[in-house]
GUKETOR-467260 format. One record per residue (C-alpha): residue number from 1; residue in three letters; x, y, z. Coordinates in steps of 0.05 Angstrom, whole numbers, plus 5000, padded with zeros to 4 digits. Layout:
REM GUKETOR-467260
n_res_u_v_w
NUM_ALA_X_Y_Z
...
REM end
This chain:
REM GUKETOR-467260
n_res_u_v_w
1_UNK_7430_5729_0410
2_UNK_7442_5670_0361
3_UNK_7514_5681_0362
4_UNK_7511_5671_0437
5_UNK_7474_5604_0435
6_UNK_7523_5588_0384
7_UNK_7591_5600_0426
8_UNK_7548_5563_0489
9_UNK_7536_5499_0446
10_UNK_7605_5498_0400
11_UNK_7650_5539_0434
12_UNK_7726_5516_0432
13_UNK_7755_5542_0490
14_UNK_7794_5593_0472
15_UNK_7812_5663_0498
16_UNK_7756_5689_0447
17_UNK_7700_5631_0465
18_UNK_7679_5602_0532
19_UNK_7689_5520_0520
20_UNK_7616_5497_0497
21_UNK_7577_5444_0503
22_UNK_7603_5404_0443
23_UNK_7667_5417_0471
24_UNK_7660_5389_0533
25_UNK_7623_5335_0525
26_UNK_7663_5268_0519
27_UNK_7628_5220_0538
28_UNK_7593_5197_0465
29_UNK_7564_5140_0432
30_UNK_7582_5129_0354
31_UNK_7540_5115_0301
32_UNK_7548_5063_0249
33_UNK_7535_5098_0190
34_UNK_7566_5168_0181
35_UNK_7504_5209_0155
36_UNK_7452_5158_0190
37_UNK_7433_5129_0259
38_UNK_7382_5086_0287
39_UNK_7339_5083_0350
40_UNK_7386_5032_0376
41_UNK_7442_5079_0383
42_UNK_7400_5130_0422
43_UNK_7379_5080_0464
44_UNK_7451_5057_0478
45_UNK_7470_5128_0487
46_UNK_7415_5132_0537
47_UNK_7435_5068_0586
48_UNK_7513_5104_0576
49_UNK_7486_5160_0628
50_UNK_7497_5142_0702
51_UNK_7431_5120_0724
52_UNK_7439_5186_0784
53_UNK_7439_5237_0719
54_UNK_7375_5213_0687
55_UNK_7327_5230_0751
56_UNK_7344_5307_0749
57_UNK_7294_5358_0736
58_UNK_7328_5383_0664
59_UNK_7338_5313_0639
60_UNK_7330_5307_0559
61_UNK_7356_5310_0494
62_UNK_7376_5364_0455
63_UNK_7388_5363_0379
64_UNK_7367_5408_0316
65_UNK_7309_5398_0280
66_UNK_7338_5372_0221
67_UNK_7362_5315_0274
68_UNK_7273_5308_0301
69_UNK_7249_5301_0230
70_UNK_7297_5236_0220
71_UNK_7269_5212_0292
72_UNK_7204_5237_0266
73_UNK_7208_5195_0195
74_UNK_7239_5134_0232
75_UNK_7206_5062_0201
76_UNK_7212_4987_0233
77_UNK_7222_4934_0176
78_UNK_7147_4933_0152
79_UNK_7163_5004_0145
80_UNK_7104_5028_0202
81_UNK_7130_5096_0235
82_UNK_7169_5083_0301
83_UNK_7143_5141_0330
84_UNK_7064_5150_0339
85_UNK_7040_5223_0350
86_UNK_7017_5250_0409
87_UNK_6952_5257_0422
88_UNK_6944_5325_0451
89_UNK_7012_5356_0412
90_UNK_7012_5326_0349
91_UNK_7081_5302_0352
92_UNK_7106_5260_0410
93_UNK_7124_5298_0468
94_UNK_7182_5262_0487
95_UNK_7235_5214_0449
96_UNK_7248_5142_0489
97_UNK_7201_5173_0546
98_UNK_7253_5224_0554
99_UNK_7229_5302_0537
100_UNK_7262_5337_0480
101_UNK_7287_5407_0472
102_UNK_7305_5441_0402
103_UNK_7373_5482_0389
104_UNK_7377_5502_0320
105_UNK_7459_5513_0337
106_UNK_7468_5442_0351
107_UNK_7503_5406_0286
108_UNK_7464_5362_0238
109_UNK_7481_5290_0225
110_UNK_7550_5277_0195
111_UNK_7621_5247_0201
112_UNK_7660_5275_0267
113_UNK_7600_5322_0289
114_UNK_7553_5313_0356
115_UNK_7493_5324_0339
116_UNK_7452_5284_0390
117_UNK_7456_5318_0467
118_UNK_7426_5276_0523
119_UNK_7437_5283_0603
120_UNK_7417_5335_0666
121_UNK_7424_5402_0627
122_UNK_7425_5428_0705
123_UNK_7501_5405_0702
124_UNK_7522_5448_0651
125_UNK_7531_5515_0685
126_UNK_7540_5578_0649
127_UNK_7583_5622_0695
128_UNK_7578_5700_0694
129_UNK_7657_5717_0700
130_UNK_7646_5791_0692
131_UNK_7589_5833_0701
132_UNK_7571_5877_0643
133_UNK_7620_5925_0624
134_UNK_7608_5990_0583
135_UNK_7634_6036_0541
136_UNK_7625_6102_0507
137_UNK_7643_6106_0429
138_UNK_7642_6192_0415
139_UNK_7698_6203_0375
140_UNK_7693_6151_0324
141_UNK_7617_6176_0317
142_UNK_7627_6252_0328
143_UNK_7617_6269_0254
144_UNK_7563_6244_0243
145_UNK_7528_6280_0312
146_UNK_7519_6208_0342
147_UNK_7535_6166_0401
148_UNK_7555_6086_0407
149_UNK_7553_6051_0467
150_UNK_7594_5986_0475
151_UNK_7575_5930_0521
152_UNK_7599_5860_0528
153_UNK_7600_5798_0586
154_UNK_7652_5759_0601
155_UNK_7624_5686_0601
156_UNK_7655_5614_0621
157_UNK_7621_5544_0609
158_UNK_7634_5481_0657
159_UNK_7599_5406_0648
160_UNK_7593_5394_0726
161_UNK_7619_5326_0728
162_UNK_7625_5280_0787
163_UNK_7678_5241_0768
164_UNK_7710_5296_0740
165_UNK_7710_5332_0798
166_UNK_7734_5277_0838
167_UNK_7795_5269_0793
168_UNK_7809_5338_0797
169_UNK_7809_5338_0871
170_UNK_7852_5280_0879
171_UNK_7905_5313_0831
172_UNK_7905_5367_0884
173_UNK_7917_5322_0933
174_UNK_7970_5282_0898
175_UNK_8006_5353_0894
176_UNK_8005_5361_0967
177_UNK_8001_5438_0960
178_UNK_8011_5471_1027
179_UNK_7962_5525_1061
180_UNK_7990_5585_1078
181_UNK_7958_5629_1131
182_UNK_7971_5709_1125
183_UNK_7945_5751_1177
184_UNK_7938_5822_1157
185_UNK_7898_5884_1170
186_UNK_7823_5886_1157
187_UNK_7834_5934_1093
188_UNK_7884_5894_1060
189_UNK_7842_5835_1059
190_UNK_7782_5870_1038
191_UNK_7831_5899_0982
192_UNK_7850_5833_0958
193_UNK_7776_5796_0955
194_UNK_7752_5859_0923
195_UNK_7798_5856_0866
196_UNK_7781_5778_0856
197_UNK_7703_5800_0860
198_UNK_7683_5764_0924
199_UNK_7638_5805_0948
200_UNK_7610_5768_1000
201_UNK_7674_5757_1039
202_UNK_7681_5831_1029
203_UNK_7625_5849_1063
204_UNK_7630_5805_1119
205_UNK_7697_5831_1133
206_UNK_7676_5907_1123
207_UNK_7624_5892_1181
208_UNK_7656_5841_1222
209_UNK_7687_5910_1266
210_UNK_7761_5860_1266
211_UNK_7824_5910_1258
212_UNK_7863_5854_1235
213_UNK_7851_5789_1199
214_UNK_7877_5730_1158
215_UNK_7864_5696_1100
216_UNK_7888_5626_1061
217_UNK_7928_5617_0996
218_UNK_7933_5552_0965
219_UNK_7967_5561_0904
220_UNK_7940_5614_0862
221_UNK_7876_5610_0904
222_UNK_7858_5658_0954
223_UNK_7804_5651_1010
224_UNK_7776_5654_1078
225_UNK_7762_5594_1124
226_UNK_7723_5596_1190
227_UNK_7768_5549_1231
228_UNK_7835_5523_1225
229_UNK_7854_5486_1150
230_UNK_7909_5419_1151
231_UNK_7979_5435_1130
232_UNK_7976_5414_1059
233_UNK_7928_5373_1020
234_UNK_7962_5313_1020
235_UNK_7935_5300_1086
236_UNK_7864_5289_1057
237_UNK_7875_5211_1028
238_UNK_7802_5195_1045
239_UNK_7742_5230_1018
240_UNK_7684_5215_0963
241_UNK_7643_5254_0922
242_UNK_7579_5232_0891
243_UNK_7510_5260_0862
244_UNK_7460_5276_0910
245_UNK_7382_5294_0887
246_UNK_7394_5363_0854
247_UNK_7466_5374_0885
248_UNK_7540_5337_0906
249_UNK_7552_5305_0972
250_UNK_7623_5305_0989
251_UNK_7632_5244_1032
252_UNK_7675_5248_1099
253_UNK_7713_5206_1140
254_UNK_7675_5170_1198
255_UNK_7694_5209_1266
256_UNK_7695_5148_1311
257_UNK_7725_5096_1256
258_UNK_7768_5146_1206
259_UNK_7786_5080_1159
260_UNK_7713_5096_1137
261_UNK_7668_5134_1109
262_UNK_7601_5158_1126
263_UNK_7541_5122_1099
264_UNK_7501_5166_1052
265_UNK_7440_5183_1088
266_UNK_7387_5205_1045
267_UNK_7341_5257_1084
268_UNK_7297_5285_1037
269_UNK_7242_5330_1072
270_UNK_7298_5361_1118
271_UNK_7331_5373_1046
272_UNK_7268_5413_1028
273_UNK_7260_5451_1094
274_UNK_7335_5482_1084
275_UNK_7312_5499_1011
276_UNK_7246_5534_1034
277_UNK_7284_5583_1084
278_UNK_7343_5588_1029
279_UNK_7296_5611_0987
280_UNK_7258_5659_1036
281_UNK_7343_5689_1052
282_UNK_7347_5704_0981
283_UNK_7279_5740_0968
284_UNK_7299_5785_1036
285_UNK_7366_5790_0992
286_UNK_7404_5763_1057
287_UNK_7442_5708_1028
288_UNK_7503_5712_1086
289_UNK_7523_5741_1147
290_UNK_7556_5806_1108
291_UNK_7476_5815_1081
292_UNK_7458_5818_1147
293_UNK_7497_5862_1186
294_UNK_7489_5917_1124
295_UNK_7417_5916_1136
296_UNK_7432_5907_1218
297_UNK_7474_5981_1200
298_UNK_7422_6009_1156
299_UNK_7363_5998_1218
300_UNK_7330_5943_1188
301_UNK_7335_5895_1249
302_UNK_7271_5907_1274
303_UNK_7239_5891_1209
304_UNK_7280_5823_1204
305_UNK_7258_5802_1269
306_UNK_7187_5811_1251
307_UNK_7187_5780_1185
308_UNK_7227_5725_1218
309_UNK_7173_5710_1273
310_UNK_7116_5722_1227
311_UNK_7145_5659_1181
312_UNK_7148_5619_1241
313_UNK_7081_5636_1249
314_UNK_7054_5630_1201
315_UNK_7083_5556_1194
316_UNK_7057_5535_1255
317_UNK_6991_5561_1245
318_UNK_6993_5517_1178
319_UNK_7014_5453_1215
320_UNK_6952_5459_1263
321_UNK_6911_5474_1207
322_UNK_6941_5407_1177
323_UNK_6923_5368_1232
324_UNK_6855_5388_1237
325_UNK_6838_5378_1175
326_UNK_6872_5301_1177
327_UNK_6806_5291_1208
328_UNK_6757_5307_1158
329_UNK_6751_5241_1131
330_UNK_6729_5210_1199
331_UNK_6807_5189_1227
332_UNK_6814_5244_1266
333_UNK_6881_5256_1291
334_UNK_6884_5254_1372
335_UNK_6961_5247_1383
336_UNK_7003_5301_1365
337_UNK_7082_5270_1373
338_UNK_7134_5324_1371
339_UNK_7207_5303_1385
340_UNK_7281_5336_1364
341_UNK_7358_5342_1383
342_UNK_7373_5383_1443
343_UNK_7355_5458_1446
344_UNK_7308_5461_1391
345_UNK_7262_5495_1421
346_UNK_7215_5438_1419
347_UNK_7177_5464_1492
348_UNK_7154_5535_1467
349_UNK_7142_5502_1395
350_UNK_7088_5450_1430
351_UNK_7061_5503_1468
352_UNK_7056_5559_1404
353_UNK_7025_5495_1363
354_UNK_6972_5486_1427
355_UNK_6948_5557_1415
356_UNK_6941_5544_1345
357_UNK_6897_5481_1358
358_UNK_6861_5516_1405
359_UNK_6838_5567_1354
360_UNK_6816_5514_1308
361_UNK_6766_5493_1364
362_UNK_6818_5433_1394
363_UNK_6830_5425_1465
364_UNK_6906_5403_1473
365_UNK_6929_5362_1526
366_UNK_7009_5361_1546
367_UNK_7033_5285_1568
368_UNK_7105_5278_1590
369_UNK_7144_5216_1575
370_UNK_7185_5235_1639
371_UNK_7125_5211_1684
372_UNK_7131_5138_1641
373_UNK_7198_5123_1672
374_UNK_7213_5048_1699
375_UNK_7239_5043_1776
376_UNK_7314_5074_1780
377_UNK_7340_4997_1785
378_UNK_7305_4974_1725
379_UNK_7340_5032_1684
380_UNK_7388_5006_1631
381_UNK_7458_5013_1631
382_UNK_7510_5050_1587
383_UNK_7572_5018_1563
384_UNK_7609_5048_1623
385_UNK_7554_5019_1670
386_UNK_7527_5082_1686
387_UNK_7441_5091_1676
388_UNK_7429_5113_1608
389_UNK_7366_5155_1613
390_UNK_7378_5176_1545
391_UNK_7352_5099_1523
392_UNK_7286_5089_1494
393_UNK_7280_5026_1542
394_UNK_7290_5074_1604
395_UNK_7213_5083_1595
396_UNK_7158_5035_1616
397_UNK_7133_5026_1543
398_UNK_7080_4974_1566
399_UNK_7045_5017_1615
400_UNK_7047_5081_1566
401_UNK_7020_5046_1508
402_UNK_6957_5013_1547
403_UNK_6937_5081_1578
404_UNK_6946_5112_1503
405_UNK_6900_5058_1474
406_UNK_6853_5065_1535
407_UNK_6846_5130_1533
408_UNK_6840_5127_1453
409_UNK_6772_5077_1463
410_UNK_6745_5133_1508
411_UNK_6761_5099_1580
412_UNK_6787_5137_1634
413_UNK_6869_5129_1657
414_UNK_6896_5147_1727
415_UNK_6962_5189_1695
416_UNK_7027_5165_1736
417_UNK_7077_5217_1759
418_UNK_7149_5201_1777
419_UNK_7175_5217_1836
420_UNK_7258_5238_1814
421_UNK_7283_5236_1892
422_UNK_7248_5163_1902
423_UNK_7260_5139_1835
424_UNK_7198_5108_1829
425_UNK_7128_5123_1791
426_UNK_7066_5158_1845
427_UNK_6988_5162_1826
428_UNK_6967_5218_1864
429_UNK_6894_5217_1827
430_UNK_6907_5251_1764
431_UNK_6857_5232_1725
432_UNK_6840_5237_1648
433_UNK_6786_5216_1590
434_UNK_6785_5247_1527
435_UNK_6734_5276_1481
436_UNK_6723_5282_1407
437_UNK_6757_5360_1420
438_UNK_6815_5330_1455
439_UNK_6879_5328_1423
440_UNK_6939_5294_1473
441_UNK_7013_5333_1448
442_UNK_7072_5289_1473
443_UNK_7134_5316_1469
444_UNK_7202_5281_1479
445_UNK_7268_5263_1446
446_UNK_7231_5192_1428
447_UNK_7172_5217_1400
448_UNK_7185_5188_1329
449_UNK_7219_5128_1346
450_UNK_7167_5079_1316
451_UNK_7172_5030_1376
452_UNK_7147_5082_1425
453_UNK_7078_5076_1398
454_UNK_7073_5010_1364
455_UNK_7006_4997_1375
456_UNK_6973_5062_1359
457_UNK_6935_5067_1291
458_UNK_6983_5119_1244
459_UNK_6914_5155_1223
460_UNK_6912_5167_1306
461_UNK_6988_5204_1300
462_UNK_7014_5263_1272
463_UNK_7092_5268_1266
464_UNK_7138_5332_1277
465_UNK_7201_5335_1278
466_UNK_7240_5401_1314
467_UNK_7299_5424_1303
468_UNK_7351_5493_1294
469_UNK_7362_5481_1211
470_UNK_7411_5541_1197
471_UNK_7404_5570_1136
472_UNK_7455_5635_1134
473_UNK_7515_5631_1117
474_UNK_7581_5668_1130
475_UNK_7591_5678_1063
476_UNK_7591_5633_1002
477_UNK_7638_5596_1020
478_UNK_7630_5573_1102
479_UNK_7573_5547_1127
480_UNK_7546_5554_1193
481_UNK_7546_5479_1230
482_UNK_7473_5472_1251
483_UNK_7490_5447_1312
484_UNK_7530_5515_1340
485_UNK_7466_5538_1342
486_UNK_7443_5501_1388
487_UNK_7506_5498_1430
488_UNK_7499_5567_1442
489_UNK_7417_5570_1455
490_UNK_7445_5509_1512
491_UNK_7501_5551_1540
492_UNK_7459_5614_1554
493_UNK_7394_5573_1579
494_UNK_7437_5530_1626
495_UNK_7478_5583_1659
496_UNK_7413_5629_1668
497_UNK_7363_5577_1684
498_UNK_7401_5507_1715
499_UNK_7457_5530_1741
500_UNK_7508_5508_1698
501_UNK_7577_5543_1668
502_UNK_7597_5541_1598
503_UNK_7653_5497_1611
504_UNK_7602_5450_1645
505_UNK_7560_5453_1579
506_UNK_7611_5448_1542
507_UNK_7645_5384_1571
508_UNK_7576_5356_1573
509_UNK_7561_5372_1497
510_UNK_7596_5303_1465
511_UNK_7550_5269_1506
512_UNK_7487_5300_1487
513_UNK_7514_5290_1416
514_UNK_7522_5219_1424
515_UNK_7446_5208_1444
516_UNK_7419_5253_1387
517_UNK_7458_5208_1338
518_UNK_7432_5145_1369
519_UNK_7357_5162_1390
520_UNK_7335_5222_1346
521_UNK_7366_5234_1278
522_UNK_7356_5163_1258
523_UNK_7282_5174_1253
524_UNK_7270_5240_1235
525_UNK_7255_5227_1163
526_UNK_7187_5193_1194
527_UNK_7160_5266_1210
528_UNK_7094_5283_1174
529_UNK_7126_5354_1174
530_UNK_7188_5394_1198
531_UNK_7192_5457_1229
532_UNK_7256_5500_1231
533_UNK_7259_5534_1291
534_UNK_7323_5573_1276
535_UNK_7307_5648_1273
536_UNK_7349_5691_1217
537_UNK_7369_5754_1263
538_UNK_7382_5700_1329
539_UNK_7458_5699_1329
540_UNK_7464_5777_1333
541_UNK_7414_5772_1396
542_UNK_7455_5707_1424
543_UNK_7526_5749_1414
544_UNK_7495_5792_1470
545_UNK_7478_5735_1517
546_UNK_7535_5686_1506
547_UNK_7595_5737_1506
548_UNK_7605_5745_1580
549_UNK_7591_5669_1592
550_UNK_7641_5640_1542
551_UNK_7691_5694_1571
552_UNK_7681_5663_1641
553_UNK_7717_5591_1612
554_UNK_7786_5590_1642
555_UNK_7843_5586_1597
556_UNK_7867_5526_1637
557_UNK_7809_5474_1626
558_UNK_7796_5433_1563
559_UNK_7739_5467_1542
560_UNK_7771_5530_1532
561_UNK_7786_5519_1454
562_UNK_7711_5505_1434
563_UNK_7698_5571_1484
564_UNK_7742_5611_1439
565_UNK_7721_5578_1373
566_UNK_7650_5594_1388
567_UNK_7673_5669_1410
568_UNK_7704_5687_1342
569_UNK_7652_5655_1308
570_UNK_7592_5705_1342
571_UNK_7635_5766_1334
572_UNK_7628_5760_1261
573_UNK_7547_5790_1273
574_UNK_7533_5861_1288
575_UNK_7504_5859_1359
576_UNK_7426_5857_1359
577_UNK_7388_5875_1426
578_UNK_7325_5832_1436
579_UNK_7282_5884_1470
580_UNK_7235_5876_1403
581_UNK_7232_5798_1411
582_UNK_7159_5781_1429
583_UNK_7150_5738_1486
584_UNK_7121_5688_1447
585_UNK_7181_5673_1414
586_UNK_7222_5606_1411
587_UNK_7280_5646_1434
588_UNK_7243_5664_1500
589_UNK_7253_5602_1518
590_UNK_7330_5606_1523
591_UNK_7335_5685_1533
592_UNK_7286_5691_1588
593_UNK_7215_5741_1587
594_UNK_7176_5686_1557
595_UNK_7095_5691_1563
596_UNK_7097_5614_1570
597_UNK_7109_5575_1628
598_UNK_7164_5518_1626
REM end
């Protein structure tokens, strides 16, 4: 086992070694003296790290121990000891407040060696090339009646550099390497990625039910690519890549101003809600869309849409048991907000999280911000002078914060109701005063925006934000975009329930975009919590639904490309019936045979 840790730390590179740690590494700091160095230069070598490296989770220094006792036996110029003991260890736990780990393969102190490792050990990835390979020795042990066994692993090493990357990628670029698209049948694809051990695109393939498919060379690289690639790479001139929390972010092109990029939007809890259900994927051992449709084939559906709904469950449960318990220390919480992008599922969520309240001895009342309208001529106007009823402004904020803060003291509010033909707000004596039990659950696309409820003390509020978060993935390579997700929910709920075709949706879509950018993702980070309402099993149940409506989108029409895109892209999952979806579940409300009423 030492020789391993030896070839990780100082291996060369070379077809016998996987390139090490001292090896890659070339960043340094020199010392002054060849067989000495001072507390200076570690410092120095600290503030040489990019600031975004020394926040990870496996930041610290590595060196031998020969390399500690000199730290440990370090004097100032009265010689005192530099470095006091810790009082629960002994020794100091960390070295310049940074913690310490101890390789005894790491070099000592001398000319031309590293012997002093400091950075985001995270970043240096050991890579399993091969999987264990084994062979039986009889002959050359025969005589003596014995028999060996020979096994090795094939091992690589990489320092996961930013800027290394970057330059890397830009050389590609600079090469302007064409894509080439080869369409084949099913088997000769699945040949080829087995042979290069990608599994996972194997899989997917093997289920997908396609005769015939394609796949993408660039270079010496072979892969597969859910939609349609540029004809070389010299078409990408503007991109970025930078560190972000335990991760890259590669940095895109702005879609309405391309000369651009993107800002970098740091959004922390919905980073941790994606890791949670990653994490939950991987314990199932589902960790793409090939997973799935193996354990669709081996009857396991059933099971994975039970497990799925019990998680969601279970979540929700835990979010009314949250707010209940805000109210322990006398601020009880008596306004739920709940907002999220479009087809989130945010009605049946409110009305799952009411139940939940309700068994923690809450009474929850619904208010709807569509009653809080201003008269049709006051609305506000869109840039093409059309009324945007999207805007936070088309809503009498005055009038629904005094009625909140009214009914918060305990008085008693006549509730408006908005007549939609007249275009004006009605009282028709709805009446309402609250009690310590009551609990008032708004709901709305607004519900976070932090001028809705200016006025209303934040120990009063509880925060949740709603939305479809994805988390399976083709395969390791493609993604699914959260937001076809809830394209798709849309499509099927509008044709069944409003009327609407797919094209209509579809056309309609950019729009609906536009708001969610404007009016909801902008303050999601200010959720107290986020629930995910995407289900693991859904697409194989929406396949069933949105197959004959996408079909119906004439070839003729605009809309017809994002039709077919969205097509392919659900005939990748083995068909799931939804006869064993409870009623209770999110889906219902899209799908129809919900227990709720909308």
């Amino acid at each position: 086992m030492t020789s391993n840790i030896v070839i990780f730390i100082g291996g060369t590179g070379s077809p016998l070694q996987p390139k090490g740690l001292a090896a890659s590494v070339t960043g340094t700091i020199q010392t002054a003296a060849s067989a000495a160095f001072t507390w200076k230069e570690m410092n120095a070598l600290k503030h040489a790290i990019d600031p975004a490296y020394r926040g990870g989770p496996k930041y610290r220094w590595a060196f031998n121990d020969a390399t500690l006792q000199t730290i440990e036996e370090m004097e100032d110029g009265q010689k005192r000891p530099l470095w006091l003991p810790d009082i629960a260890g002994g020794t100091p736990a960390t070295v310049l407040g940074i913690p310490y780990v101890i390789d005894q393969a790491i070099d000592g102190i001398g000319t031309g060696k590293k012997f002093i490792f400091l950075g985001d050990f995270n970043r240096f990835i050991i890579r399993r090339v091969t999987y264990m390979e084994l062979k039986r020795l009889v002959e050359r042990y025969a005589e003596f009646d014995q028999v060996a066994f020979l096994a090795f692993h094939r091992f690589d090493c990489v320092l996961e550099d930013v800027a290394a990357i970057k330059k890397r990628m830009q050389e590609i670029i600079a090469e302007n390497i064409p894509y080439h698209r080869v369409e084949c049948h099913t088997t000769e694809a699945v040949r080829i990625f087995n042979e290069r051990g990608m599994n996972d695109k194997v899989k997917l393939l093997e289920t997908s039910g396609s005769l015939y498919t394609y796949y993408y060379t660039l270079g010496d690289t072979v892969d597969y690519y859910y939609g349609n690639l540029l004809p070389s790479t010299g078409y990408i001139w503007l991109f970025d890549i930078v560190k972000y929390y335990d991760g890259l972010l590669l940095r895109i092109p702005n879609r309405a101003n391309p000369d651009v990029l993107e800002e970098v939007v740091k959004q922390e809890k919905m980073l941790d809600v994606f890791k949670e259900h990653l994490r939950w994927n991987y314990i199932m051992g589902l960790g793409n869309v090939g997973d799935f449709n193996m354990a669709c084939e081996e009857g396991h559906a059933t099971d994975l849409i039970n497990v799925a709904e019990a998680l969601q469950e279970k979540k929700i449960a835990q979010i009314a048991d949250d707010i209940y318990h805000r109210g322990e220390n006398g601020n009880r919480v008596k306004l739920v907000l709940i907002s999220g992008p479009s087809s989130s599922g945010k009605t049946t969520f409110s009305k799952r999280l009411s139940v939940q309240l309700m068994t923690n001895g809450l009474r929850p009342y619904p208010i709807s911000l569509d009653n809080y309208f201003v008269d049709r001529e006051d609305t506000p106007r869109d840039e093409n002078g059309n009324y945007d009823y999207e805007s936070l402004y088309a809503l009498d904020l005055e009038l629904f914060n005094t009625q909140l803060q009214a009914l918060l003291r305990g008085e008693e509010v006549e509730l408006p109701r908005f007549n939609f033909n007249l275009g004006k707000k009605e009282y028709k004596g709805d009446k309402l005063r609250i009690d310590e039990h009551t609990i008032l659950i708004l709901e709305g696309i607004h519900a976070l925006n932090p001028e809705l409820t200016p006025q209303i003390p934040a120990a009063s509020k509880y925060k949740i934000y709603v939305s479809a978060l994805t988390t399976i993935s083709l395969d390791d390579h493609n993604w699914i975009p959260t937001t076809d997700n809830r394209l798709l929910r849309r499509i099927i709920r509008d044709f069944n329930y409003r009327g609407y075709s797919a094209q209509e949706t579809i056309s309609r879509w950019p729009s609906v975009r536009a708001g969610e950018d404007k009016w909801i993702f902008p303050y999601q980070e200010n959720a107290d919590v986020m629930f995910n309402s995407a289900l693991l099993f859904e697409f194989a149940v929406l396949r069933c639904h949105a197959e004959p409506i996408l079909t119906s989108v004439p070839r003729n029409c605009p809309e017809y490309a994002e039709a077919y895109r969205l097509l392919k892209f659900i005939k990748y999952f083995t068909p799931v019936q939804d006869k064993e979806i409870p009623p209770t579940s999110l889906l219902r409300e899209f799908l129809g045979g919900s227990s709720f009423k909308y």
